[in-house]
VEXMILUM-156720 format. One line per field, with one value per residue (C-alpha): residue in one letter; x, y, z. Coordinates in steps of 0.02 Angstrom, whole numbers. Example, Ala and Ser with C-alpha at 12.3 -4.5 7.8 and 13.67 -1.06 7.14 Angstrom:
2
nuti <- [A S]
xx <- [615 684]
yy <- [-225 -53]
zz <- [390 357]
REM end
This chain:
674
nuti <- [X X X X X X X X X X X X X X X X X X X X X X X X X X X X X X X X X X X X X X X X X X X X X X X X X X X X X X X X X X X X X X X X X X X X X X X X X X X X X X X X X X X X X X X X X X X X X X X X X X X X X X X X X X X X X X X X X X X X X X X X X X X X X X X X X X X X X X X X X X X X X X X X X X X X X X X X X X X X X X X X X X X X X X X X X X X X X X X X X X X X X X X X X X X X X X X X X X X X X X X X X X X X X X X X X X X X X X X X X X X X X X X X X X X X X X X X X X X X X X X X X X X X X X X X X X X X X X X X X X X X X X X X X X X X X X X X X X X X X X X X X X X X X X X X X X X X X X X X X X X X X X X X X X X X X X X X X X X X X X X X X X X X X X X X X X X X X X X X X X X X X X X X X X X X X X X X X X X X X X X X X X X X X X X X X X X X X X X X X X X X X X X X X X X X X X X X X X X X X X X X X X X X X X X X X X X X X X X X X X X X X X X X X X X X X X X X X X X X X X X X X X X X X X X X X X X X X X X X X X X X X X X X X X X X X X X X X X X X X X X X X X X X X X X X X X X X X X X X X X X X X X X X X X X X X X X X X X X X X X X X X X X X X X X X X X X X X X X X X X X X X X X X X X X X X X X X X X X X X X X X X X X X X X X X X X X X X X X X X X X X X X X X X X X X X X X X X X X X X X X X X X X X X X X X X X X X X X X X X X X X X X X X X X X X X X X X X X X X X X X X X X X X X X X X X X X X X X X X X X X X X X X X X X X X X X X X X X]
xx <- [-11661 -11835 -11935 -11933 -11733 -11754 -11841 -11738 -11614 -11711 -11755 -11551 -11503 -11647 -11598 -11415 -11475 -11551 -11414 -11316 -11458 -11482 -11342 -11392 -11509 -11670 -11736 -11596 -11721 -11860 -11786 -11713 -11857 -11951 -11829 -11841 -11994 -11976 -11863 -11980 -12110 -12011 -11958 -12148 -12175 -12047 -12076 -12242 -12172 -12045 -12182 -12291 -12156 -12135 -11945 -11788 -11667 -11477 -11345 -11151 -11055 -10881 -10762 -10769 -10675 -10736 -10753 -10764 -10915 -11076 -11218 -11391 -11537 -11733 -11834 -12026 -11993 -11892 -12018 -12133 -11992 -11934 -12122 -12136 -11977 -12045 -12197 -12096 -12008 -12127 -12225 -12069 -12033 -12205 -12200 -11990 -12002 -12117 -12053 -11879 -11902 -12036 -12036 -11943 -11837 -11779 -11600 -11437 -11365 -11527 -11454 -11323 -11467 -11570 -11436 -11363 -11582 -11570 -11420 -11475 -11632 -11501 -11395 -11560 -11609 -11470 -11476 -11635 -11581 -11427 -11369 -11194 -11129 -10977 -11115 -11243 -11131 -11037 -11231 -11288 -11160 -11172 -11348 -11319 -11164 -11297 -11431 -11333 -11303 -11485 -11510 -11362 -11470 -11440 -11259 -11255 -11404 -11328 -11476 -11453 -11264 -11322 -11462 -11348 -11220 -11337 -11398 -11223 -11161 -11295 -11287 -11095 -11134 -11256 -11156 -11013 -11090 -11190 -10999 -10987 -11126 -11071 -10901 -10962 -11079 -10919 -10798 -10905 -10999 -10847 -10957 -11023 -11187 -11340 -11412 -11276 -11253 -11441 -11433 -11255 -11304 -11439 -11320 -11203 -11196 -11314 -11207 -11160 -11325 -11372 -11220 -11258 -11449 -11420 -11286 -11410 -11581 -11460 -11368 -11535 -11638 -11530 -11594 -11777 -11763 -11823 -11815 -11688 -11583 -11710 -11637 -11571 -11758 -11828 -11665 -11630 -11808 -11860 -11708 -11705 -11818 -11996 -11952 -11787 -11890 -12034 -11897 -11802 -11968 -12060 -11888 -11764 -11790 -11909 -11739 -11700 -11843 -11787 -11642 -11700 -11821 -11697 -11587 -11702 -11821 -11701 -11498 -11534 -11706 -11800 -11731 -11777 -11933 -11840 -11776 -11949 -11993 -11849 -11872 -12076 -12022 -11935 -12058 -12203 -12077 -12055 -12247 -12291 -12140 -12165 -12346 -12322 -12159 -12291 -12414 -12285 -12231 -12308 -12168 -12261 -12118 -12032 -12226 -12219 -12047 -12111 -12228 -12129 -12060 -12228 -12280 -12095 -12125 -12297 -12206 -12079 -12182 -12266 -12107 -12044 -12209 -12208 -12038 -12112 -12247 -12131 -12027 -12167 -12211 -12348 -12300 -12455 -12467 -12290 -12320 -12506 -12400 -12243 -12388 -12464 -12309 -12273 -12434 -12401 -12227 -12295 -12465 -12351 -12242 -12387 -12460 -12298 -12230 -12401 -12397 -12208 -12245 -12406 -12297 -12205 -12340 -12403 -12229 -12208 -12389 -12361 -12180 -12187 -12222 -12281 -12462 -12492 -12473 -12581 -12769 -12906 -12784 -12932 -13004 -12845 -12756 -12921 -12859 -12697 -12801 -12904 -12746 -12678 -12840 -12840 -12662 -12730 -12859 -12755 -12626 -12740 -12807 -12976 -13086 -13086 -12928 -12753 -12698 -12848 -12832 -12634 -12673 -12815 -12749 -12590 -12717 -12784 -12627 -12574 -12726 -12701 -12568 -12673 -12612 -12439 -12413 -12306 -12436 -12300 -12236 -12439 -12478 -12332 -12401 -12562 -12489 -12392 -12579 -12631 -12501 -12536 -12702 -12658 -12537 -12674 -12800 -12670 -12612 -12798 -12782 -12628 -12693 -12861 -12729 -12602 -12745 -12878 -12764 -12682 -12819 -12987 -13032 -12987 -12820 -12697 -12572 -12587 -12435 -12602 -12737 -12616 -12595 -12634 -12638 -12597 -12408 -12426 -12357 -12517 -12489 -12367 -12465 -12624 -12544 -12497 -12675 -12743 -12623 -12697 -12863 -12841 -12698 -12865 -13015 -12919 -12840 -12897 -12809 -12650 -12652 -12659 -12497 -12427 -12468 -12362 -12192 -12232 -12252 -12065 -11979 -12105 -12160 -12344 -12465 -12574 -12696 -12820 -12853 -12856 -12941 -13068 -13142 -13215 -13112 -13209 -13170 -13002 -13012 -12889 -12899 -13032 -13166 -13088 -13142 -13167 -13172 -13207 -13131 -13226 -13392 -13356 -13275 -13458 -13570 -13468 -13484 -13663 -13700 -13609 -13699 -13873 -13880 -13812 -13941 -14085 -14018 -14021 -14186 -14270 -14149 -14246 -14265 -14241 -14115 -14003 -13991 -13843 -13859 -13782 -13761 -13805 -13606 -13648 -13648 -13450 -13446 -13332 -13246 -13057 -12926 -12833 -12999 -12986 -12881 -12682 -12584 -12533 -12705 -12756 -12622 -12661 -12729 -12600 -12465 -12534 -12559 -12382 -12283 -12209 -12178 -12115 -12111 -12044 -12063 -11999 -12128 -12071 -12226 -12167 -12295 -12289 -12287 -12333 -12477 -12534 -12737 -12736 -12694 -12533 -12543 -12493 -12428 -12319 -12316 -12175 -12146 -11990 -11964 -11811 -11848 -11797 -11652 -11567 -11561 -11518 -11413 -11359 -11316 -11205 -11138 -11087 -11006 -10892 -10825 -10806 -10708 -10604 -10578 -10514 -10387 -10323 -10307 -10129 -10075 -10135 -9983 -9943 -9747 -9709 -9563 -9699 -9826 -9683 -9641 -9820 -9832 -9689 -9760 -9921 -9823 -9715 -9865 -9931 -9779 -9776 -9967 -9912 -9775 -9880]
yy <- [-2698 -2635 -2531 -2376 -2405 -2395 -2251 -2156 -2185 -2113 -1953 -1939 -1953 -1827 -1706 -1737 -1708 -1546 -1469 -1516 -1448 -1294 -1209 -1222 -1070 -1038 -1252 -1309 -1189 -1274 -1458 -1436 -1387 -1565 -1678 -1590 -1622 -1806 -1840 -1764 -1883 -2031 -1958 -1933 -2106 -2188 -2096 -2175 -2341 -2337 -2272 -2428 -2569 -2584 -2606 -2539 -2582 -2538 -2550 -2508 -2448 -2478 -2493 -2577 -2462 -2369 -2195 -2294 -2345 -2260 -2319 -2287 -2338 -2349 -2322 -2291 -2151 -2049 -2111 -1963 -1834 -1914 -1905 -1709 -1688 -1774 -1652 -1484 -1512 -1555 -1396 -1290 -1374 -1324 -1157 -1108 -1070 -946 -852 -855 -797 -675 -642 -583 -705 -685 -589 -671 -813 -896 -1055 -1051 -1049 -1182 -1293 -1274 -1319 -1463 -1513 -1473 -1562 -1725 -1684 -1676 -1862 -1904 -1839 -1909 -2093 -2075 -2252 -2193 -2034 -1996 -2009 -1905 -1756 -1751 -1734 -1620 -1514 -1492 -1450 -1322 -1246 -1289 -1187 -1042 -1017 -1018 -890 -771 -762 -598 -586 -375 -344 -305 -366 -532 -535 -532 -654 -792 -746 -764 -948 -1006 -950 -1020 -1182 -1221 -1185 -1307 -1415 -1413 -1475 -1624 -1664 -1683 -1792 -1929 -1916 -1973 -2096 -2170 -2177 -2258 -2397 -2409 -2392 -2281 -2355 -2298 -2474 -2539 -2366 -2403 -2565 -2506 -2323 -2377 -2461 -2317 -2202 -2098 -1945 -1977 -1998 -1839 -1736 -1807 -1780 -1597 -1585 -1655 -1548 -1406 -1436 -1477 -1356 -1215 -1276 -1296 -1132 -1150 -1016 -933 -1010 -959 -769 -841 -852 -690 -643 -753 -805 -624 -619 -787 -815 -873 -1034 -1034 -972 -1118 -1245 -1189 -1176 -1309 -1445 -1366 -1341 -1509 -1609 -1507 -1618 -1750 -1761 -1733 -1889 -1996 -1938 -1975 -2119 -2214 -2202 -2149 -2217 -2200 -2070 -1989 -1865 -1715 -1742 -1728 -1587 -1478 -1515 -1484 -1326 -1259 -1301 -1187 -1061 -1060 -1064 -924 -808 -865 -817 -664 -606 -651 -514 -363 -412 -313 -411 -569 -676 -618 -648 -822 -860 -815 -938 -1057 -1051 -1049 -1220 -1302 -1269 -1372 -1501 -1504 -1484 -1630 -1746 -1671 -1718 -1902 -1904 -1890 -2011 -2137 -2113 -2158 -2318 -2236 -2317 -2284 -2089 -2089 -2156 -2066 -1903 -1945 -2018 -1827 -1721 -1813 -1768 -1603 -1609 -1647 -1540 -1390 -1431 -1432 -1245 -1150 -1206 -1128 -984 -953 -966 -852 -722 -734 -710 -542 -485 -509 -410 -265 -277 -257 -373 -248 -277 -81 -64 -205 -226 -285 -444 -527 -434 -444 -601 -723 -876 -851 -796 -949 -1045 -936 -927 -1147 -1117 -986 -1092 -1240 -1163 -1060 -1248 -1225 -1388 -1485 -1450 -1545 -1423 -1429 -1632 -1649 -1503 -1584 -1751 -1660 -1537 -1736 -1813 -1669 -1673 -1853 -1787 -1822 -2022 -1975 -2038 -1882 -1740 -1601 -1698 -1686 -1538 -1447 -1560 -1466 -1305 -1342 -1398 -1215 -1135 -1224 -1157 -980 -1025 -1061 -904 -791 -891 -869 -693 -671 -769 -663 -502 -601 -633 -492 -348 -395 -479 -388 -214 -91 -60 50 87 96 -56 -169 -88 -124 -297 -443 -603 -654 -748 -801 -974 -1080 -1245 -1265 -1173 -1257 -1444 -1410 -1319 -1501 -1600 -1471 -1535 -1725 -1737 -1658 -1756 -1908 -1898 -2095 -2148 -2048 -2110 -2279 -2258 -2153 -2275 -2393 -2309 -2286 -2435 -2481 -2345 -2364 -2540 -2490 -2547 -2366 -2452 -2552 -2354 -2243 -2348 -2460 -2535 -2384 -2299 -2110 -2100 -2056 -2084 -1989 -2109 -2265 -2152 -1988 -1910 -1941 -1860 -1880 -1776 -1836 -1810 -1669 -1595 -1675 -1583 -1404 -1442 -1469 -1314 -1211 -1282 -1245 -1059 -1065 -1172 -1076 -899 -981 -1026 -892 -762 -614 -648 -494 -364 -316 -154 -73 66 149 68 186 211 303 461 476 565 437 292 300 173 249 226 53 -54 -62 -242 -132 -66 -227 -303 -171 -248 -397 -279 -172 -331 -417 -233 -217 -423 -462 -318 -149 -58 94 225 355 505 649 790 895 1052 1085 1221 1213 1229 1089 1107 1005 925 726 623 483 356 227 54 -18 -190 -285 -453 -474 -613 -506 -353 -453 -606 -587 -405 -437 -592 -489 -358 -468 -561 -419 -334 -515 -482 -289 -384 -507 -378 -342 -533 -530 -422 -478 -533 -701 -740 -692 -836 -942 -905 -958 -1125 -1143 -1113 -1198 -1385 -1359 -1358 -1509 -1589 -1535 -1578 -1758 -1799 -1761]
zz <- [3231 3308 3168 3296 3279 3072 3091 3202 3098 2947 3049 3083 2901 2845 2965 2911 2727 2761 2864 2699 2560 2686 2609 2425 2373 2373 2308 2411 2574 2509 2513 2694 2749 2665 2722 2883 2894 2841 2981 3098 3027 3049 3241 3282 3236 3296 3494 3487 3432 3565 3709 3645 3674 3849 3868 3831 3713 3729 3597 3615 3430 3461 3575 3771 3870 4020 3899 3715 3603 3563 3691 3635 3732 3675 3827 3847 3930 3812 3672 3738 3704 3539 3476 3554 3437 3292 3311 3347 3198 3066 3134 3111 2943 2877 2951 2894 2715 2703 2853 2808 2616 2670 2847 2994 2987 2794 2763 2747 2846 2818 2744 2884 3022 2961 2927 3104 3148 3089 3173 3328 3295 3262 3423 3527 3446 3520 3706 3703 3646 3737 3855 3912 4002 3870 3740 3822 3862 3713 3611 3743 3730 3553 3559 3674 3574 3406 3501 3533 3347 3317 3472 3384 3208 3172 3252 3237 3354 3533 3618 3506 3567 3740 3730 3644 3787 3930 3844 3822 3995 4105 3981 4031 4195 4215 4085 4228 4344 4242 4213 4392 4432 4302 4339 4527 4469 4323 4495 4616 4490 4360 4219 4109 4031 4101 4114 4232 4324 4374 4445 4540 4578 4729 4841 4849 5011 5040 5035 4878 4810 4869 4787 4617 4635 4688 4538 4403 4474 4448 4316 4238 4309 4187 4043 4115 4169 4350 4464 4502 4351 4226 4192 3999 3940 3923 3866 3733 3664 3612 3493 3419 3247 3268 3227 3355 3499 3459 3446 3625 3706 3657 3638 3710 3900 3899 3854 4056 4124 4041 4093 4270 4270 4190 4348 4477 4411 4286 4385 4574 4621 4758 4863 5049 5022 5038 4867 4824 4926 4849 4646 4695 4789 4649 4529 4621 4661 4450 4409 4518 4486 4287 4277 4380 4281 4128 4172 4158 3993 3834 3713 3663 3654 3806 3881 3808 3867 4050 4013 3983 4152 4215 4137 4174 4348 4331 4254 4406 4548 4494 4471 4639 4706 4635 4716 4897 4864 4807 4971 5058 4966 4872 4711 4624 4667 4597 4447 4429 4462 4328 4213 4238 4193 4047 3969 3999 3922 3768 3783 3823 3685 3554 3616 3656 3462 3396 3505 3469 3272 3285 3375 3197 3096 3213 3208 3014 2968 3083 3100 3308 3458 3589 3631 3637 3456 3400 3415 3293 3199 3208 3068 2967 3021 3025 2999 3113 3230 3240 3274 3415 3509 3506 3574 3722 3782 3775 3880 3986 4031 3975 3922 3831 3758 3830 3931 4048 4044 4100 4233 4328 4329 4404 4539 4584 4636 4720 4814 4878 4989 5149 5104 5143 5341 5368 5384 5381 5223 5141 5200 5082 4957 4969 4968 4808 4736 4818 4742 4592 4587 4596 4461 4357 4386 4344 4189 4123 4165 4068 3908 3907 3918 3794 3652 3675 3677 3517 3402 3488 3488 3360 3299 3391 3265 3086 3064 3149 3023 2881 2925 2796 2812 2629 2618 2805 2873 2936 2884 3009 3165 3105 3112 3315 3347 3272 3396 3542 3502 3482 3631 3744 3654 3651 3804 3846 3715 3759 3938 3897 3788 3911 4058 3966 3980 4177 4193 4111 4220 4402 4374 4430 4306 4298 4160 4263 4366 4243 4100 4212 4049 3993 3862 3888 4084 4191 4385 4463 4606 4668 4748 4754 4573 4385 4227 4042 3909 3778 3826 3908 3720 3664 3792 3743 3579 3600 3718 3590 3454 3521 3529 3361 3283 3392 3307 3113 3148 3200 3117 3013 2820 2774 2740 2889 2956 3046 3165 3300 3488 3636 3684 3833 3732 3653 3524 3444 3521 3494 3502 3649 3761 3773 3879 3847 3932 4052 4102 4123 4223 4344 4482 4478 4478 4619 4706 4722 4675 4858 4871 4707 4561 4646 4487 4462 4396 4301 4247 4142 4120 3960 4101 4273 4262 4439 4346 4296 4105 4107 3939 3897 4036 4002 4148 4113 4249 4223 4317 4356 4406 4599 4546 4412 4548 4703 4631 4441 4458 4618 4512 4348 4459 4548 4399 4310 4464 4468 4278 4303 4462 4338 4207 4218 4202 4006 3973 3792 3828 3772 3906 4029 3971 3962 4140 4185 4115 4194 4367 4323 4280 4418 4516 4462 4473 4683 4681 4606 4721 4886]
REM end
């Protein structure tokens, strides 16, 4: 047995241990949490282990049958997810017992919750190392029934009712039709095990190729959260736990991608290039809809969780987009562009964790999430504050940190579309790069909004001038803002690990292109561009650093004096003068209200005194995202008007059930004998 196989089995029995100690009192918190972390430790590890080795390894527990045994399966590929889960949960570990004996997370049912954590974090090991269909679905669907639990924390909240409800409805729904797609694949190859479904899967007809890549993207794409299956997000991460809404965001709906890759690169293949078209399709349509959904938010988390979708739908357009190159023999495009979304799997899993777990500590000092009432944390909340502003600019995709690194590389191989020979086929390429690119502005735009109207400025509320840092998690937080920093200045490093794993699932040896014997520089591609994180995170630090030193030098010996600044001649400068979030998402707003937002504004005056002297105004925008008003809403109605028709059959008499399952077998039996 491989060492990365030891130590996956450690993390599986720590994990196992804490569910069990979770439910002891307050040591037995305190010693979950530790072996937690362990486990994560030994998953973190053993990812990069696996991504490092070059081939898979398959094992079968038990029995031969078509549906028997326990297939597992080591791949390169999944090595990159098993490290990101390693990582989440050693964060989460560090970060969970403060929060939950102090925080908002603390109450009863604590024990319960972190217990059914770690299980999840087992049942996700498992999806992820997965090499059969019975044994996939049977873990996935326990993560997804595990991750509803930890959605439905506190179980008395209504909104937290109907956030674990949206999660678990759109999961089966997509778990229905993942059902589907193996079932096809176990009828037409007679097997089961994802090695020998690959080599048998290509030579079946092309129809049926099709239906189970449309059921998996699907299927899949729920637990992404693309667009338009992506309603359960801002509904469920806003009521979850800090910790819960860092572990769905930045595990969760990446285990979505996987699954999608391990679809399309690992079982099916090569396919025509409209499969790629339609995954990168959807993945722009969820980047710009995320980011623009983004800007109306003034909850943090729900912010974050549009996000989310936002940076999934990078991830996707760039696997949709490596799709269409690969249809077109571009082998090494394809693997440049799969190479490029798996670095941002795992950069995106690093910042959204932090991000998720500072929205914790903000909502545990001032005891709210809107960005109205805050203002000034960086004055209270220092040190946390640090940490989330390493987690803005590394999702905003500002150098040198590793958001800006995965999104270039991904900008560069969209760019290379003009090699396709198709030029209707590259020139949608190059709009998803456009689209991309807007994608991108805005997302800077929302991060300035999403960390200077909450930590800048003066405080709004008194909950944000009484807020203390003292008893805050930042171990945790300050571990991920560390793996921001080295997953951007050592992004050579990480490619060439990377470039090893897409070379096991493509076959295209990246290494020699990215790497040419220089460890500090990346070509996107021979003579079209090139870039070096590390001296570029050298030449910052040194511009930086060279104002500073200048103003030490020549700074005044003596005593300081404060006086006034010339503030245009206010009297006094009050909190309510300065920007609010939705002051500054303004002009966005304005700007896509009639395509996308059609808010409805609301202003209530205090009176109507036709002078003038009307008193407060309260202007209120309410927005309902376009697919819960024009698809959702339709949806709900019409089951709930199929429920009200079926009503009358739930009539309580027994003789009356019996009479049913009569009908129903005599059914089958008629069904049977045709």
């Amino acid at each position: 047995m491989s060492a990365a196989a030891w130590l996956g089995l450690v993390a599986a029995g720590a994990w196992l241990l804490a569910a069990g100690c979770a439910t002891v009192r307050r040591p037995g918190t305190t010693l979950a949490c530790a072996l937690s972390a362990t486990g994560g430790a030994a998953a973190l590890v053993g990812g990069v282990l696996i991504l490092l080795e070059e081939r898979s390894r398959t094992a079968v527990i038990g029995g031969g049958s078509l549906v028997g045994g326990v297939e597992l399966r080591l791949s390169p590929s999944a090595g990159v997810f098993v490290a990101l889960l390693g990582l989440v949960a050693v964060g989460i570990a560090w970060y969970a017992p403060r929060y939950h004996r102090h925080g908002a997370g603390s109450g009863r049912g604590t024990a319960l919750y972190l217990a059914v954590y770690n299980l999840a974090l087992l049942a996700s090991l498992v999806v992820l190392t997965a090499g059969g269909a019975v044994t996939f679905l049977v873990a996935w669907e326990s993560m997804a029934l595990l991750c509803y639990l930890l959605v439905l924390r506190h179980a008395r909240s209504a909104e937290a009712a109907s956030g674990a409800f949206w999660f678990l409805a759109l999961s089966e729904a997509g778990f229905a039709l993942l059902v589907a797609a193996f079932a096809i694949l176990a009828v037409k190859t007679g097997t089961m095990r994802f090695d020998q479904i690959a080599v048998q899967a290509r030579a079946l007809p092309a129809g049926w190729r099709t239906a189970v890549f449309l059921l998996a993207l699907v299927g899949f794409g729920f637990k992404a959260g693309l667009v338009p299956l992506h309603v359960w997000l801002p509904r469920a991460h806003p009521v979850a736990p800090a910790d819960g809404s860092a572990f769905l965001s930045g595990l969760i709906v990446k285990l979505g991608v996987f699954g999608i890759l391990l679809f399309v690169f690992d079982l099916l293949g090569t396919g025509p290039a409209w499969w790629g078209l339609l995954t990168m399709g959807l993945g722009s349509l969820s980047a710009v809809v995320g980011i623009l959904y983004a800007l109306t938010e003034r909850d943090i988390k729900r912010f974050l969780a549009y996000s989310t979708i936002e940076n999934i739908g990078v991830i996707v357009t760039a696997v949709g987009a490596g799709m269409a190159f690969d249809s077109y023999g571009q082998r090494r495009l394809a693997a440049f562009l799969l190479l490029a979304a798996l670095y941002h799997v795992a950069n995106h899993g690093a910042y959204k964790t932090l991000l998720f777990l500072e929205a914790g500590v903000v909502e545990h000092a001032t005891g709210t999430r809107d960005m109205d009432r805050l203002g000034g944390l960086v004055h209270r909340l220092p040190r946390s504050s640090v940490i989330a502003f390493v987690g803005t600019l590394g999702i905003a995709a500002l150098p040198p940190l590793n958001g800006f690194v995965s999104e270039w590389l991904i900008f560069q191989g969209l760019f290379q579309g003009f090699r396709i020979p198709s030029h209707l086929v590259g020139t949608l390429i190059v709009v998803a790069a456009a689209a991309l690119g807007l994608t991108a502005g805005l997302a800077v735009n929302a991060f300035v909004r999403a960390f200077g109207i909450p930590y800048l400025g003066m405080p709004r509320t008194r909950q944000a001038a009484d807020a203390v840092e003292r008893g805050q998690p930042v171990g945790g937080p300050a571990l991920l803002a560390v793996a921001c920093a080295a997953l951007g200045v050592g992004a050579p490093v990480v490619l060439s690990a990377l470039a090893r794993a897409v070379r096991t699932t493509t076959g295209t040896d990246l290494r020699p292109v990215l790497l040419p014997g220089n460890l500090t520089v990346i070509p996107a591609h021979t003579g079209f561009s090139a870039l070096s994180p590390t001296y570029l995170a050298v030449f910052l630090t040194a511009v930086t650093a060279v104002p500073l030193l200048i103003h030490a030098a020549g700074r005044p010996r003596g005593a300081d004096r404060v006086v006034p600044v010339w503030d245009g001649g206010i009297v006094r400068y009050k909190p309510r003068m300065q920007y609010s979030a939705m002051t500054f998402a303004a002009p966005v707003r304005v700007t896509f209200n009639r395509l996308l937002y059609r808010s409805q504004v609301t202003v209530r005056r205090a009176s109507d005194d036709p002078a003038g002297r009307s008193g407060p105004v309260h202007y209120e925008a309410e927005v309902v995202p376009v697919f819960e008003r024009y698809l959702y809403r339709p949806l709900v109605a019409a089951v709930e008007r199929l429920a009200d028709f079926v009503r009358p059959i739930q009539s309580g008499d027994v003789n009356l059930y019996l009479f049913y399952v009569f009908l129903a077998l005599l059914a089958c039996y008629l069904i049977a004998a045709l």
